[in-house]
mmJSON file of the N, C-alpha and C atoms, coordinates in Angstrom:
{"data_MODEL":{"atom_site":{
"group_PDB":["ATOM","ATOM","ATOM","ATOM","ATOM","ATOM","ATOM","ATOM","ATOM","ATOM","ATOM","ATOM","ATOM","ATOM","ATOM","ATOM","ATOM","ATOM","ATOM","ATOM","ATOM","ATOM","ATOM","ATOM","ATOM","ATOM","ATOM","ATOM","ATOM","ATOM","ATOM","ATOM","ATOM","ATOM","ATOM","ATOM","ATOM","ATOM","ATOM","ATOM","ATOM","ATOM","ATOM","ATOM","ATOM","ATOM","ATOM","ATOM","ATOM","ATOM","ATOM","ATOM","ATOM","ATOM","ATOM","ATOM","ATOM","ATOM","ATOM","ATOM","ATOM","ATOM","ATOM","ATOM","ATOM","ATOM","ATOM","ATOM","ATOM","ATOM","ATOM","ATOM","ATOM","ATOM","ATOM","ATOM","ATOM","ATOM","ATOM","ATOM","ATOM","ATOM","ATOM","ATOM","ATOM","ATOM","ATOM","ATOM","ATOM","ATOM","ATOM","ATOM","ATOM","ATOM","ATOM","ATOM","ATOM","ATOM","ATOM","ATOM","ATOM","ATOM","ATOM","ATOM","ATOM","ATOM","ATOM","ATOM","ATOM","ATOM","ATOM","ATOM","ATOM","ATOM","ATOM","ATOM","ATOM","ATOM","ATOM","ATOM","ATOM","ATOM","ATOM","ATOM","ATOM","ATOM","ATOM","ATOM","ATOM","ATOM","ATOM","ATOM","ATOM","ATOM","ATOM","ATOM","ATOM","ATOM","ATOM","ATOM","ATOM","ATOM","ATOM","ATOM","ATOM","ATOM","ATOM","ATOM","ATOM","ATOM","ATOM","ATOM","ATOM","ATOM","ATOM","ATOM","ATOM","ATOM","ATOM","ATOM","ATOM","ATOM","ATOM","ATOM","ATOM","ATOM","ATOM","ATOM","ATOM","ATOM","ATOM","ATOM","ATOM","ATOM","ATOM","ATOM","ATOM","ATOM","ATOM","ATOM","ATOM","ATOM","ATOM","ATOM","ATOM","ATOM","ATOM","ATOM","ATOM","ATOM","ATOM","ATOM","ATOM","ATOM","ATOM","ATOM","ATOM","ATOM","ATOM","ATOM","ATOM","ATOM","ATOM","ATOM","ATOM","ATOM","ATOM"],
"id":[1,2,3,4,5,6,7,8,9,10,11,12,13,14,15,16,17,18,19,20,21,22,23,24,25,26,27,28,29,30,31,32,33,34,35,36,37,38,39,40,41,42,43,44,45,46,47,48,49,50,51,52,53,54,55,56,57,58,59,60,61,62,63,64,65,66,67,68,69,70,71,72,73,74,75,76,77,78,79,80,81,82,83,84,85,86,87,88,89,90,91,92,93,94,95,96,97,98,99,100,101,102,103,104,105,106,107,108,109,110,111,112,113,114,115,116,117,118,119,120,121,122,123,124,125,126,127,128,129,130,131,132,133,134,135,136,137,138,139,140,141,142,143,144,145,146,147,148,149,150,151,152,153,154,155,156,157,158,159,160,161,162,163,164,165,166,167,168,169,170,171,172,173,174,175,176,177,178,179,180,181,182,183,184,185,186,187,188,189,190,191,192,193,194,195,196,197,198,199,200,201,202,203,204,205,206,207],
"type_symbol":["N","C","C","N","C","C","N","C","C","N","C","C","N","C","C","N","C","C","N","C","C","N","C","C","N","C","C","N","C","C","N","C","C","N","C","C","N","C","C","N","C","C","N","C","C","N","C","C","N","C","C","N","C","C","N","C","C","N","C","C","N","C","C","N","C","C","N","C","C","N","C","C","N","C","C","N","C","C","N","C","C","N","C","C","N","C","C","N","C","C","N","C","C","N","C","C","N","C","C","N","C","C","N","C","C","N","C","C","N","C","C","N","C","C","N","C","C","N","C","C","N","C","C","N","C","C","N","C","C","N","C","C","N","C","C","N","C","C","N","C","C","N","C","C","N","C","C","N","C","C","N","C","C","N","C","C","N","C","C","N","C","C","N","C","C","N","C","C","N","C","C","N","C","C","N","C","C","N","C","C","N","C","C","N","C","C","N","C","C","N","C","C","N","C","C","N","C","C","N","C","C","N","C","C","N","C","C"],
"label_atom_id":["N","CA","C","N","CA","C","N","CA","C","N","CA","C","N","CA","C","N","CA","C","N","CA","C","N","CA","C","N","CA","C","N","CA","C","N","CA","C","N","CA","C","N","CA","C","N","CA","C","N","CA","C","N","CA","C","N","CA","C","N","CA","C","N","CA","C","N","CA","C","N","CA","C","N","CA","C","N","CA","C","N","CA","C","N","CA","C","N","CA","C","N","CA","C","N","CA","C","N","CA","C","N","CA","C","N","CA","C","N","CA","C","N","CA","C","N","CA","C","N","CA","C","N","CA","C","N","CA","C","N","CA","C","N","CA","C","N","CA","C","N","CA","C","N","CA","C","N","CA","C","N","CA","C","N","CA","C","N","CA","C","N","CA","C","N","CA","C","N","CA","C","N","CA","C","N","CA","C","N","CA","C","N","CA","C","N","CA","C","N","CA","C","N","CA","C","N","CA","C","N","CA","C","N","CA","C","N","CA","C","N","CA","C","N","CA","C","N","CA","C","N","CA","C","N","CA","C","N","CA","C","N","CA","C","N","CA","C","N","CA","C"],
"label_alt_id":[null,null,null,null,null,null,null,null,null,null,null,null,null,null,null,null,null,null,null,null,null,null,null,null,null,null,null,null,null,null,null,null,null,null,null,null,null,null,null,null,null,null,null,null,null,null,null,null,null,null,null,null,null,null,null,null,null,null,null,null,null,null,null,null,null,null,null,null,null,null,null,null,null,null,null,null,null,null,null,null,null,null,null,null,null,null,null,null,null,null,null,null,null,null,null,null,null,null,null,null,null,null,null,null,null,null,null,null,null,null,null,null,null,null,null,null,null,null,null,null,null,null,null,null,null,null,null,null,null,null,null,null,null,null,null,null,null,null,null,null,null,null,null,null,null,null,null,null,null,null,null,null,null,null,null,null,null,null,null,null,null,null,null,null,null,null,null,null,null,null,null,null,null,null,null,null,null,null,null,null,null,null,null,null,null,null,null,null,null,null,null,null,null,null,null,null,null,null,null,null,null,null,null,null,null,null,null],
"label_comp_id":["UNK","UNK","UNK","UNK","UNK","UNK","UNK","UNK","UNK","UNK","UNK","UNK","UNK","UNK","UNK","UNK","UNK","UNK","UNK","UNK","UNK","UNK","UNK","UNK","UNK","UNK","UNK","UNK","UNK","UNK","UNK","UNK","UNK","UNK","UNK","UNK","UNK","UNK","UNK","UNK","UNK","UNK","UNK","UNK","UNK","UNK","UNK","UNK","UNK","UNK","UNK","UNK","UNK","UNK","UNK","UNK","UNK","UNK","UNK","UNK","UNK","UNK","UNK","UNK","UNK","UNK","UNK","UNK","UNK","UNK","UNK","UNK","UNK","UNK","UNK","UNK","UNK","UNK","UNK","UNK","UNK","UNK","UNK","UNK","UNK","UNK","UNK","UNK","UNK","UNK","UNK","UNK","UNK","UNK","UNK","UNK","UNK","UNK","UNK","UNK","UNK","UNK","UNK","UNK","UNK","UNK","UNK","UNK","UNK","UNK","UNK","UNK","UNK","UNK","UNK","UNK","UNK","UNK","UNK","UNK","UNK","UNK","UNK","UNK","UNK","UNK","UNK","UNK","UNK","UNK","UNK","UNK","UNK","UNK","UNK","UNK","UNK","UNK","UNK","UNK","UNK","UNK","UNK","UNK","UNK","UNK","UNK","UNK","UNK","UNK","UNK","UNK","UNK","UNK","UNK","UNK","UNK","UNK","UNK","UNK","UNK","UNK","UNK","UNK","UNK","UNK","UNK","UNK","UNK","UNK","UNK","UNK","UNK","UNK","UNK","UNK","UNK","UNK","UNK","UNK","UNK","UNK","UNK","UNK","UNK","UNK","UNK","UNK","UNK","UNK","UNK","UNK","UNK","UNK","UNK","UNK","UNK","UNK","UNK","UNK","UNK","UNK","UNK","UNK","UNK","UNK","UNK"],
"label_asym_id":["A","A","A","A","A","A","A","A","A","A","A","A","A","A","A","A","A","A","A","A","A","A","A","A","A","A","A","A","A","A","A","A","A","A","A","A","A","A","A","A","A","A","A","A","A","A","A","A","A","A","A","A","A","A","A","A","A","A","A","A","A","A","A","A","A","A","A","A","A","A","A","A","A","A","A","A","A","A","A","A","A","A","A","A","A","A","A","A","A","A","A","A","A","A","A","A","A","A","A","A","A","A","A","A","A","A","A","A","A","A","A","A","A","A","A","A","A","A","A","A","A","A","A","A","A","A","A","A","A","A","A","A","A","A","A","A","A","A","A","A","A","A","A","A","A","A","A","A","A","A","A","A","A","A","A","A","A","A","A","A","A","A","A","A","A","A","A","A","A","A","A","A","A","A","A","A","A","A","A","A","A","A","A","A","A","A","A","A","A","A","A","A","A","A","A","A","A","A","A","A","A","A","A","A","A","A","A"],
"label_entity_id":["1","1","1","1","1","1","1","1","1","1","1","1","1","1","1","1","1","1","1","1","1","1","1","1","1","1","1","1","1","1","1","1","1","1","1","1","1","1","1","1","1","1","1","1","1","1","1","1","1","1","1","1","1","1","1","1","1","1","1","1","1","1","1","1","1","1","1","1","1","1","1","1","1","1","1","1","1","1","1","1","1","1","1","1","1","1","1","1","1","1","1","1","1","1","1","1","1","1","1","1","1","1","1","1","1","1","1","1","1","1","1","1","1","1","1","1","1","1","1","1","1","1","1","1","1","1","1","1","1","1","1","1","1","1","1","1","1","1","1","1","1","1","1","1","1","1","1","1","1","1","1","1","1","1","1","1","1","1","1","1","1","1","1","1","1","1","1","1","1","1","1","1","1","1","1","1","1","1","1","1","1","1","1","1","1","1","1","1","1","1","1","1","1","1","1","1","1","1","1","1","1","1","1","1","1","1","1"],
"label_seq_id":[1,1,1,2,2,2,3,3,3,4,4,4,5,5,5,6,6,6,7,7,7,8,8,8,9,9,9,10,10,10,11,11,11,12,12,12,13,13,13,14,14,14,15,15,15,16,16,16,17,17,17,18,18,18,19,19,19,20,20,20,21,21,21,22,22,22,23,23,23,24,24,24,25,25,25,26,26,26,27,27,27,28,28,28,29,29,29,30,30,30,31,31,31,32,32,32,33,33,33,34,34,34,35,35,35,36,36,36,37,37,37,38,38,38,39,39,39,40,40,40,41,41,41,42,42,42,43,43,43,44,44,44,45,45,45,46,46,46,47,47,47,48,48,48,49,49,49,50,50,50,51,51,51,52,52,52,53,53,53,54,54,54,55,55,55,56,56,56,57,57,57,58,58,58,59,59,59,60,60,60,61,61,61,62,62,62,63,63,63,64,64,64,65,65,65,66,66,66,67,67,67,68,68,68,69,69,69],
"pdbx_PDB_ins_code":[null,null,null,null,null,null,null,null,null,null,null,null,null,null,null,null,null,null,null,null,null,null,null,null,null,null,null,null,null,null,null,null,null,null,null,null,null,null,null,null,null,null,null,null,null,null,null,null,null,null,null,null,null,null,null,null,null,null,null,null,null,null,null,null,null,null,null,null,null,null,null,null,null,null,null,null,null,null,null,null,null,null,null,null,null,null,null,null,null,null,null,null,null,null,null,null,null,null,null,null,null,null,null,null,null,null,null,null,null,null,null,null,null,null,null,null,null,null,null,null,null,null,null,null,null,null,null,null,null,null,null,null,null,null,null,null,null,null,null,null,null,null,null,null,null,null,null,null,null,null,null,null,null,null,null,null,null,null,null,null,null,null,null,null,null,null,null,null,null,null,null,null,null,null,null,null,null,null,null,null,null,null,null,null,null,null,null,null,null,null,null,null,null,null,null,null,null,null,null,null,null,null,null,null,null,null,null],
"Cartn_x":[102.924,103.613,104.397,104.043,104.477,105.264,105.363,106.287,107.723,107.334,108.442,109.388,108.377,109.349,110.121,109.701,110.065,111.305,111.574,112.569,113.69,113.435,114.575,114.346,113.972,114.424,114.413,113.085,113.055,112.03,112.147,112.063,110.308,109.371,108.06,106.833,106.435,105.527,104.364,103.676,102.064,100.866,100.172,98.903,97.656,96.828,95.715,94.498,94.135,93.431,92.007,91.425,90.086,90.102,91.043,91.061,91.314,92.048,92.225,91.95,91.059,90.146,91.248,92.269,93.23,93.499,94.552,95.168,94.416,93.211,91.844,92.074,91.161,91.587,92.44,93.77,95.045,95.495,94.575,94.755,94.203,92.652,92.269,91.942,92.575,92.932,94.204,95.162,96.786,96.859,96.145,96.476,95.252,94.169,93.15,92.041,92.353,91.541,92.082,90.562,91.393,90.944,92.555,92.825,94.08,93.656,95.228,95.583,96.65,97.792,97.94,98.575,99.404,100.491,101.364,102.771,103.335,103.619,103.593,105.005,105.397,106.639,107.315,108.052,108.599,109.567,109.502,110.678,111.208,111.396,111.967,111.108,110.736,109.534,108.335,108.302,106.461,106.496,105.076,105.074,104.432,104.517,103.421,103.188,101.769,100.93,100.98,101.553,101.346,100.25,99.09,98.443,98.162,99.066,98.478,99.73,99.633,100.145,101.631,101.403,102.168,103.407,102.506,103.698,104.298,103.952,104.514,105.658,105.52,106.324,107.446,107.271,108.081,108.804,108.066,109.263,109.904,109.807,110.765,111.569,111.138,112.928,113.248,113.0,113.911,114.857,114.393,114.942,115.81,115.201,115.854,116.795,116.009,116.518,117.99,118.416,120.095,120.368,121.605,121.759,122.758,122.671,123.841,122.917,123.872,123.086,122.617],
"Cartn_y":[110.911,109.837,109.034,108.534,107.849,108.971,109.963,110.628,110.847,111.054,110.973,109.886,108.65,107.527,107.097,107.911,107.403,108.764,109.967,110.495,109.59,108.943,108.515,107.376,106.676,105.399,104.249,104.288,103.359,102.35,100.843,99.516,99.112,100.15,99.345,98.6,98.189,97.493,97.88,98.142,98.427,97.731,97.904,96.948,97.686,97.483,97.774,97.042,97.787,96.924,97.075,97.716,98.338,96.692,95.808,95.303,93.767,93.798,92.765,92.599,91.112,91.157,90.819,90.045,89.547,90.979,91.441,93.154,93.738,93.701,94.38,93.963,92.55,91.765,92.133,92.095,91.912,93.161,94.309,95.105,95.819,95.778,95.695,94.919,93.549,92.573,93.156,93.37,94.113,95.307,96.464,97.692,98.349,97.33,98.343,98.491,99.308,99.942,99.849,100.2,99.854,101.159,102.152,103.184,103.306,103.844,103.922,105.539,105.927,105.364,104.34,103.579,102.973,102.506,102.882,102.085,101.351,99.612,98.649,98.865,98.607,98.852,97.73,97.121,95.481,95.938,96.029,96.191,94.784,94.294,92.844,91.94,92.269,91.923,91.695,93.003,93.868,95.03,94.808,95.362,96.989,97.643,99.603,99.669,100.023,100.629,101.705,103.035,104.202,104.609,105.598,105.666,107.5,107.709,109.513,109.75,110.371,110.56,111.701,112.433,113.28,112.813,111.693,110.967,109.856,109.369,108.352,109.211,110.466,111.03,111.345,111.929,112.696,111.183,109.87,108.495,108.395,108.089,107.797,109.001,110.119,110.991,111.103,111.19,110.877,109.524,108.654,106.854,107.297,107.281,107.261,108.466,109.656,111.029,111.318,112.165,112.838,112.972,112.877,113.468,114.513,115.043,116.021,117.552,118.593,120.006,120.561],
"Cartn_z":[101.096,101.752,100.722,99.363,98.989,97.627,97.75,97.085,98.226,99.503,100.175,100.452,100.055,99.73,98.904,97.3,96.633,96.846,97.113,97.481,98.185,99.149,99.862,99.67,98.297,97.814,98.198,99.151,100.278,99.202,99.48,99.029,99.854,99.631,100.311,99.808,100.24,99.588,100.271,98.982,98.656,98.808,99.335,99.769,99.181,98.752,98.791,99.718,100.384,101.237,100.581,99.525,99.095,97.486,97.238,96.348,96.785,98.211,98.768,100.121,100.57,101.405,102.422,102.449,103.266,104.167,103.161,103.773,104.585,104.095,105.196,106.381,106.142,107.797,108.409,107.889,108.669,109.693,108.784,109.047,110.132,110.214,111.163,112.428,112.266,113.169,114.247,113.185,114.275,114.203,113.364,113.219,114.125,114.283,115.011,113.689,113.145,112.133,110.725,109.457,107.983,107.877,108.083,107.329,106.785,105.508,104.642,104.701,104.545,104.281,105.735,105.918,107.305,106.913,107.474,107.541,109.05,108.475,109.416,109.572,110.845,111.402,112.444,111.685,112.599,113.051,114.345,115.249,116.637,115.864,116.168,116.515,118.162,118.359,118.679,118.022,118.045,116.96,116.111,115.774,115.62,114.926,115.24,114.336,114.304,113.259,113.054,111.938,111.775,111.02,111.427,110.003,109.924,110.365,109.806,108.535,107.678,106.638,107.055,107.856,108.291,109.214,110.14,111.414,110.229,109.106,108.803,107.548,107.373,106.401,107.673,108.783,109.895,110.363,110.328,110.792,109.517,108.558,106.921,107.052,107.25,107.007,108.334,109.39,110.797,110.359,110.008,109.725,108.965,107.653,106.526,105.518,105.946,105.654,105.636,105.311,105.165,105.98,106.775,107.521,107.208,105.926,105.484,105.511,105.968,106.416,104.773],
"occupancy":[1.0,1.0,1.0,1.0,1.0,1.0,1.0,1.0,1.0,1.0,1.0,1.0,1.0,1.0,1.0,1.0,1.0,1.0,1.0,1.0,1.0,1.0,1.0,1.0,1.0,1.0,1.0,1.0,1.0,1.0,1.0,1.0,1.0,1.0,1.0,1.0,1.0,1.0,1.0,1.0,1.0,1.0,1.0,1.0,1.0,1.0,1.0,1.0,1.0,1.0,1.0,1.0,1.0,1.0,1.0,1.0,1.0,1.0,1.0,1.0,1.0,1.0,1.0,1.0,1.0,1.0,1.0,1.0,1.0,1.0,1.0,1.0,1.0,1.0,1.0,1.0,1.0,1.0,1.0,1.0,1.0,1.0,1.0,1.0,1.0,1.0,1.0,1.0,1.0,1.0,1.0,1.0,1.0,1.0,1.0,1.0,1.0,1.0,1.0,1.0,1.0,1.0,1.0,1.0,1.0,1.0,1.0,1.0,1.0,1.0,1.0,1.0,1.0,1.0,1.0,1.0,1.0,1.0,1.0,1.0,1.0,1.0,1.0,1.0,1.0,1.0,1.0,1.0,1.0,1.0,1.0,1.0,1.0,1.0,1.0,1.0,1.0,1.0,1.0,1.0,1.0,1.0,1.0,1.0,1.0,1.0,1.0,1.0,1.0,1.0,1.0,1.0,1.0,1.0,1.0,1.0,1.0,1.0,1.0,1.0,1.0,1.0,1.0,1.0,1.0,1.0,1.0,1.0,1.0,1.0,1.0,1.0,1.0,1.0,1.0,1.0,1.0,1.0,1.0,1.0,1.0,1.0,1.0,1.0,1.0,1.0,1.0,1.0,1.0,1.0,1.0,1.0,1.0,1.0,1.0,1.0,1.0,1.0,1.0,1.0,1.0,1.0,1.0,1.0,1.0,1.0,1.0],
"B_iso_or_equiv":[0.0,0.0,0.0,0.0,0.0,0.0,0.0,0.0,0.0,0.0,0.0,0.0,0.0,0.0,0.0,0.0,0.0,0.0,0.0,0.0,0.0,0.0,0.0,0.0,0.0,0.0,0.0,0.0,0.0,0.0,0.0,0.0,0.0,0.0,0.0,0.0,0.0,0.0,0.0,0.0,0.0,0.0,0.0,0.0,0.0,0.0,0.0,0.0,0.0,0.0,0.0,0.0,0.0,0.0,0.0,0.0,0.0,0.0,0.0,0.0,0.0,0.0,0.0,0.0,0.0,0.0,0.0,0.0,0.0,0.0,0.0,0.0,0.0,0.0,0.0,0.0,0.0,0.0,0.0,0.0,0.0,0.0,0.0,0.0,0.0,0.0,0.0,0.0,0.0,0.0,0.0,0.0,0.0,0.0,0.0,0.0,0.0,0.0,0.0,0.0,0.0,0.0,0.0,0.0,0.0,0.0,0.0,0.0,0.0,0.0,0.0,0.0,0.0,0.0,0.0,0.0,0.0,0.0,0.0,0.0,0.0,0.0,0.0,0.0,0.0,0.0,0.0,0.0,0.0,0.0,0.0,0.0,0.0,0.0,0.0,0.0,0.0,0.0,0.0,0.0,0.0,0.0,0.0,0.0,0.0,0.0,0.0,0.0,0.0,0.0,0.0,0.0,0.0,0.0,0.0,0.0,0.0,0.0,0.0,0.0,0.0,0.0,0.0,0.0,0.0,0.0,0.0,0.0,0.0,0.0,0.0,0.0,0.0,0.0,0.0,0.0,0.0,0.0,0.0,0.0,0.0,0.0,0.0,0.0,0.0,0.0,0.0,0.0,0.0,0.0,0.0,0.0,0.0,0.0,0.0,0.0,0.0,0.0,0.0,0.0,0.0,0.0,0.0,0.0,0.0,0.0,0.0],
"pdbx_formal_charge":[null,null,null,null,null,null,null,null,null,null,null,null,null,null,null,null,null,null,null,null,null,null,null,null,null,null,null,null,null,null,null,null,null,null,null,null,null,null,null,null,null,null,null,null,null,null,null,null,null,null,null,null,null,null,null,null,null,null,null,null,null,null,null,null,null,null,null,null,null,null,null,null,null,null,null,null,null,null,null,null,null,null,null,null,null,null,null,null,null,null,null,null,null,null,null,null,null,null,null,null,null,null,null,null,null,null,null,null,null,null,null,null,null,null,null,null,null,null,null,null,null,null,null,null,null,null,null,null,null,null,null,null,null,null,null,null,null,null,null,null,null,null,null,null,null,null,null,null,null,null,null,null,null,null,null,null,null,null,null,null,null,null,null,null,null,null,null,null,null,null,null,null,null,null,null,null,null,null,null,null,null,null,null,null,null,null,null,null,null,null,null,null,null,null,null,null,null,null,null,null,null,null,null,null,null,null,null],
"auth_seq_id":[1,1,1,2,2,2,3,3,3,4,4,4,5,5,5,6,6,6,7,7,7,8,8,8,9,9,9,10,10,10,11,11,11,12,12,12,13,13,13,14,14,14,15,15,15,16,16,16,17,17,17,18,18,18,19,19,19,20,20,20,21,21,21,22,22,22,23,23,23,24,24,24,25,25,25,26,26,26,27,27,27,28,28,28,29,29,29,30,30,30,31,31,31,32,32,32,33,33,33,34,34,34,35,35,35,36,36,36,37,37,37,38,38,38,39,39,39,40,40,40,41,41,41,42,42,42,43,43,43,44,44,44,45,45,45,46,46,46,47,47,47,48,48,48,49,49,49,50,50,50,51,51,51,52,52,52,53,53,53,54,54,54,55,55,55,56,56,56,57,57,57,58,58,58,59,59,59,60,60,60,61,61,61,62,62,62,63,63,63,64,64,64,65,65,65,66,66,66,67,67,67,68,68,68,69,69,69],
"auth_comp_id":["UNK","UNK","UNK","UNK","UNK","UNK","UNK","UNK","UNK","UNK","UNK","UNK","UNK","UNK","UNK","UNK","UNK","UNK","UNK","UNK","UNK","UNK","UNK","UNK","UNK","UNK","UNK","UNK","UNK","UNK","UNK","UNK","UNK","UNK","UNK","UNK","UNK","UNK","UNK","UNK","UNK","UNK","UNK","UNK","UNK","UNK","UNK","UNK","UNK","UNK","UNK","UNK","UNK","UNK","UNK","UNK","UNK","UNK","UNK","UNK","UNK","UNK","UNK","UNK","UNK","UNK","UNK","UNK","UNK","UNK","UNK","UNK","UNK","UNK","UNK","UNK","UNK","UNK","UNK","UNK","UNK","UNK","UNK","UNK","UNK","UNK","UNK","UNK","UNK","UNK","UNK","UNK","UNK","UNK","UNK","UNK","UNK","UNK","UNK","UNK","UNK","UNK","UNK","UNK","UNK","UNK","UNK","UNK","UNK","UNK","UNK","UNK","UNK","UNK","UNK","UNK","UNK","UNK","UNK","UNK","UNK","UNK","UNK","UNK","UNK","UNK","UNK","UNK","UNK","UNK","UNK","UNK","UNK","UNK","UNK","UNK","UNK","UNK","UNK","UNK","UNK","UNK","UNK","UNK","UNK","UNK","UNK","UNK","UNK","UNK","UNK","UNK","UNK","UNK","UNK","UNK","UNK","UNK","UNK","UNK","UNK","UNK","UNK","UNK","UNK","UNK","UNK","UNK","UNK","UNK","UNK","UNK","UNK","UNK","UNK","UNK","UNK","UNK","UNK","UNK","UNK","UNK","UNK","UNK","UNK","UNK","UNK","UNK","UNK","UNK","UNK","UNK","UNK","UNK","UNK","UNK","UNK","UNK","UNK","UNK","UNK","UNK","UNK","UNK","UNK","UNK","UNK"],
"auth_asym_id":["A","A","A","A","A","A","A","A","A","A","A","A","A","A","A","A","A","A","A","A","A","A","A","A","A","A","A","A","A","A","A","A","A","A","A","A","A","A","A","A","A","A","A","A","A","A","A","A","A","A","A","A","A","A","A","A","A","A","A","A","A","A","A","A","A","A","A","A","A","A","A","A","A","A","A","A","A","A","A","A","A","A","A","A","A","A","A","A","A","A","A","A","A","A","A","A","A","A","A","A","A","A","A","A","A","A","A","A","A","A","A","A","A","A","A","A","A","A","A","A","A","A","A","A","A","A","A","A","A","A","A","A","A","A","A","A","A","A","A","A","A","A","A","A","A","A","A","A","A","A","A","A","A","A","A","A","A","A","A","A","A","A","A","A","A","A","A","A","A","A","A","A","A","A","A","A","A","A","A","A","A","A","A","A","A","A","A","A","A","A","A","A","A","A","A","A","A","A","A","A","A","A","A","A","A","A","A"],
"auth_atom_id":["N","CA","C","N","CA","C","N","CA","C","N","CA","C","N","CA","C","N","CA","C","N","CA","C","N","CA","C","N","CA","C","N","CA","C","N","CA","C","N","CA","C","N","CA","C","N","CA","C","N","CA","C","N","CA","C","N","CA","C","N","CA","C","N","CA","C","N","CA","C","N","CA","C","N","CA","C","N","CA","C","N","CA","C","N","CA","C","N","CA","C","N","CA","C","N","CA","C","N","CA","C","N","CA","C","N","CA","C","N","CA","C","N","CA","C","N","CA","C","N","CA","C","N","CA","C","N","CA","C","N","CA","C","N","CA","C","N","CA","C","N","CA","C","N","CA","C","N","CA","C","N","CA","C","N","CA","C","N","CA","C","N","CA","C","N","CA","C","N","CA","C","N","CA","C","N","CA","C","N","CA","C","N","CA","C","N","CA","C","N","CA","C","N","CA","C","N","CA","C","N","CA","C","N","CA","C","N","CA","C","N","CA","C","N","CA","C","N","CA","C","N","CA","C","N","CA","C","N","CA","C","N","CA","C","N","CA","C","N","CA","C"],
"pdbx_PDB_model_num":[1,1,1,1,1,1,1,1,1,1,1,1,1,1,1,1,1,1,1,1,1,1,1,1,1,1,1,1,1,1,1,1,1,1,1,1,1,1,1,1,1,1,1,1,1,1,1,1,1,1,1,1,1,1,1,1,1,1,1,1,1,1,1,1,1,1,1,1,1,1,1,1,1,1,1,1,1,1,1,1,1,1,1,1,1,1,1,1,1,1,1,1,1,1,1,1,1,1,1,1,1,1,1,1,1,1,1,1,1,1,1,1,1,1,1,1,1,1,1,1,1,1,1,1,1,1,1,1,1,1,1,1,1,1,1,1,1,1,1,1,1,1,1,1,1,1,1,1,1,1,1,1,1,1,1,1,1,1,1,1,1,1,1,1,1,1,1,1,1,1,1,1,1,1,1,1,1,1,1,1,1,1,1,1,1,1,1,1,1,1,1,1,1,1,1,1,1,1,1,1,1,1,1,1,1,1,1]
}}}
């Protein structure tokens, strides 16, 4: 996941939730559950929790990916 980000140069920020008690909470307060990887997703106004490693690599290059053949 986070090699595919750093491919398409995308600007995210890192949480550890295993070092910080906040992130935890937060996490399982709006995400449901504290599993990592998750990627939080603000879409104006509401937000989605992703946390499988595979759906959150398959949303960053749908989003962000080439669109050159």
């Amino acid at each position: 996941m986070r090699r595919s980000a750093h491919k398409l140069n995308l600007p995210l920020e890192y949480r550890d939730v295993r070092k910080n008690e906040k992130y935890s909470r937060e996490l399982e307060e709006n995400g449901g559950k504290v599993q990592v990887p998750c990627l939080r997703i603000d879409r104006g106004n509401r937000v989605e929790w992703l946390y499988e490693s595979d759906d959150i690599i398959d949303f960053l290059e749908t989003k962000f990916g080439s669109t050159e053949s």
